[in-house]
Structures are given as C-alpha cells and as structure tokens.
Backbone as a chain_set.jsonl record, in Angstrom:
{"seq": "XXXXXXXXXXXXXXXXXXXXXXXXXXXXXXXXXXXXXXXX", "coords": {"N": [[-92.774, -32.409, 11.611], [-94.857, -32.136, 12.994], [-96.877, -34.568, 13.323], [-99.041, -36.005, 14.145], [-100.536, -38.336, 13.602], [-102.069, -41.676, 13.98], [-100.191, -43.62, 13.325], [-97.868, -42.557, 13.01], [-97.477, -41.99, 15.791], [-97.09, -44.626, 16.82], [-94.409, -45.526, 15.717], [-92.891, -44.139, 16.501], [-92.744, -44.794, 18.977], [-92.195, -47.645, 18.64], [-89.62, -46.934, 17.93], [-88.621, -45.723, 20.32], [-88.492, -47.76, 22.154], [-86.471, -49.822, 20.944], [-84.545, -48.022, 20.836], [-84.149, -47.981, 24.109], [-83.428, -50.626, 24.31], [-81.44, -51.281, 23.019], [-79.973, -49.881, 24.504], [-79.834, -51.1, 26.809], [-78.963, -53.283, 25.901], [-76.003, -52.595, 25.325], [-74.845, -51.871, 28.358], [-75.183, -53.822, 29.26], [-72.994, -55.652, 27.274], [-71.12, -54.065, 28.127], [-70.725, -54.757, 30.959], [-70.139, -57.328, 30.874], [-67.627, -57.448, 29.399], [-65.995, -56.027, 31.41], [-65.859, -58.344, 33.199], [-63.824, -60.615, 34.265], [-64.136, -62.968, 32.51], [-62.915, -65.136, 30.039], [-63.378, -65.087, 26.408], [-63.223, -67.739, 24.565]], "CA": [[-92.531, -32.917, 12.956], [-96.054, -32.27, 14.258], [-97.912, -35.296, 12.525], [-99.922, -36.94, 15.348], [-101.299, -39.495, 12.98], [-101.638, -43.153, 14.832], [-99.224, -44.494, 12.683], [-96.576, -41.976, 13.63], [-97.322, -42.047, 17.371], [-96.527, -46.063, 17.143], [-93.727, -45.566, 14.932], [-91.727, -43.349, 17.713], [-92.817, -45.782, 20.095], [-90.926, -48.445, 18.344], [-88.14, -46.557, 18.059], [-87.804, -45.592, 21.626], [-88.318, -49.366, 22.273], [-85.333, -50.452, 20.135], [-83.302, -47.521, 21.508], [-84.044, -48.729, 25.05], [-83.371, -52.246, 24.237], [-80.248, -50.88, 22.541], [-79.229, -49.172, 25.621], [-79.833, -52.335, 28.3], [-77.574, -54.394, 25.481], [-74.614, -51.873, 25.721], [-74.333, -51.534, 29.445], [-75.072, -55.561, 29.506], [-72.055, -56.211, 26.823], [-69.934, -53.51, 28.779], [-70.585, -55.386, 31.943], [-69.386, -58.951, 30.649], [-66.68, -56.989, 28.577], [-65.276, -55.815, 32.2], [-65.608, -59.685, 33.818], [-62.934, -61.707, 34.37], [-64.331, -64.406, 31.542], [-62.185, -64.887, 28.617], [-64.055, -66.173, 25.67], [-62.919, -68.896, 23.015]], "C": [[-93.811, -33.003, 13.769], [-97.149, -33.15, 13.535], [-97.895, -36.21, 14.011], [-100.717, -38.165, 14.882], [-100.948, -40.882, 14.407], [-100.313, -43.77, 14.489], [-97.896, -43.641, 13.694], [-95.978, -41.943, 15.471], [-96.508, -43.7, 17.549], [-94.901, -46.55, 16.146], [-92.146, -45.226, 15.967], [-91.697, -44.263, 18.794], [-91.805, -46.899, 20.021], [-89.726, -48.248, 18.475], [-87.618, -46.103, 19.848], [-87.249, -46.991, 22.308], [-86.859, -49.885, 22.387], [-84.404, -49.075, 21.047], [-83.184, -47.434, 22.929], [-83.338, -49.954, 25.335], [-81.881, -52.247, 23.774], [-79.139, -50.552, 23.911], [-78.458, -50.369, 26.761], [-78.387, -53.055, 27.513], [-76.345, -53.89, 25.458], [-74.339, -51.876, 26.821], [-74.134, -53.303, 29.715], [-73.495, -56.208, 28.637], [-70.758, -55.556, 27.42], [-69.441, -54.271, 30.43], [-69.916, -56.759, 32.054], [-67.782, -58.317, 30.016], [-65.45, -56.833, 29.713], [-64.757, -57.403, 33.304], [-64.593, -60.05, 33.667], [-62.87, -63.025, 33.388], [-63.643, -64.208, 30.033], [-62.911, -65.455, 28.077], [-63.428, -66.636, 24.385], [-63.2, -69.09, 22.003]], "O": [[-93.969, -33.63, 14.816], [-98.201, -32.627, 13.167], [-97.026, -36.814, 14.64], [-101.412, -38.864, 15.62], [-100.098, -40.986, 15.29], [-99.534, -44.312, 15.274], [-97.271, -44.016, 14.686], [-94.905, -41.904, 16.074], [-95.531, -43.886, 18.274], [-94.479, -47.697, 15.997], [-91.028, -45.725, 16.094], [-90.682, -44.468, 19.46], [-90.911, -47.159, 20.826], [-88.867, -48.992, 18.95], [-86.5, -46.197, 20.355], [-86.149, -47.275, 22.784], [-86.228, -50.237, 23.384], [-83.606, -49.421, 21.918], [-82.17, -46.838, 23.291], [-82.773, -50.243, 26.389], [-81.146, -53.167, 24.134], [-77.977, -50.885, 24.146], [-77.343, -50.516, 27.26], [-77.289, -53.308, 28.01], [-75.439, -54.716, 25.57], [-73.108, -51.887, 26.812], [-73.168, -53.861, 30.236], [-72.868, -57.104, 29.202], [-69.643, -56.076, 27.367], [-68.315, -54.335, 30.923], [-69.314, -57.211, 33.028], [-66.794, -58.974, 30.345], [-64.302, -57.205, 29.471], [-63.709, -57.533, 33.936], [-64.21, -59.753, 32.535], [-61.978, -63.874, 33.374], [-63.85, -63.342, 29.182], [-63.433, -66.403, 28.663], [-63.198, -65.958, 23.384], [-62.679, -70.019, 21.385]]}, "num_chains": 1, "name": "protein.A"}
C-alpha cells in the first residue's frame, strides 16, 4: 500500500477520476430518472 512510485500516484488519480465521473453520472441519471419525461 505504501508504493509512491509515479506510476502508482497517477494510477489512483485515474481512479478517483472515474469514480468522480461515476458519481456526477448517478446523481445525473437519478435526476432524469425522477423527471416527468417518459422515454420511447
């Protein structure tokens, strides 16, 4: 757990990224999910 290499620092980075980006698209598909728009 304590590898400070470059690689690993940009590795976690990514991943917070994606589980940011993860986050915005869940509250964003829960927000249309609650709309009024039916979809076809």
């Amino acid at each position: 757990m304590g590898d400070k290499s470059p690689k690993a620092k940009d590795k976690a980075k990514k991943q917070d990224t994606k589980q940011k980006d993860q986050k915005k698209t869940d509250a964003r598909d829960k927000a249309n999910a609650t709309a009024p728009k039916k979809k076809t």
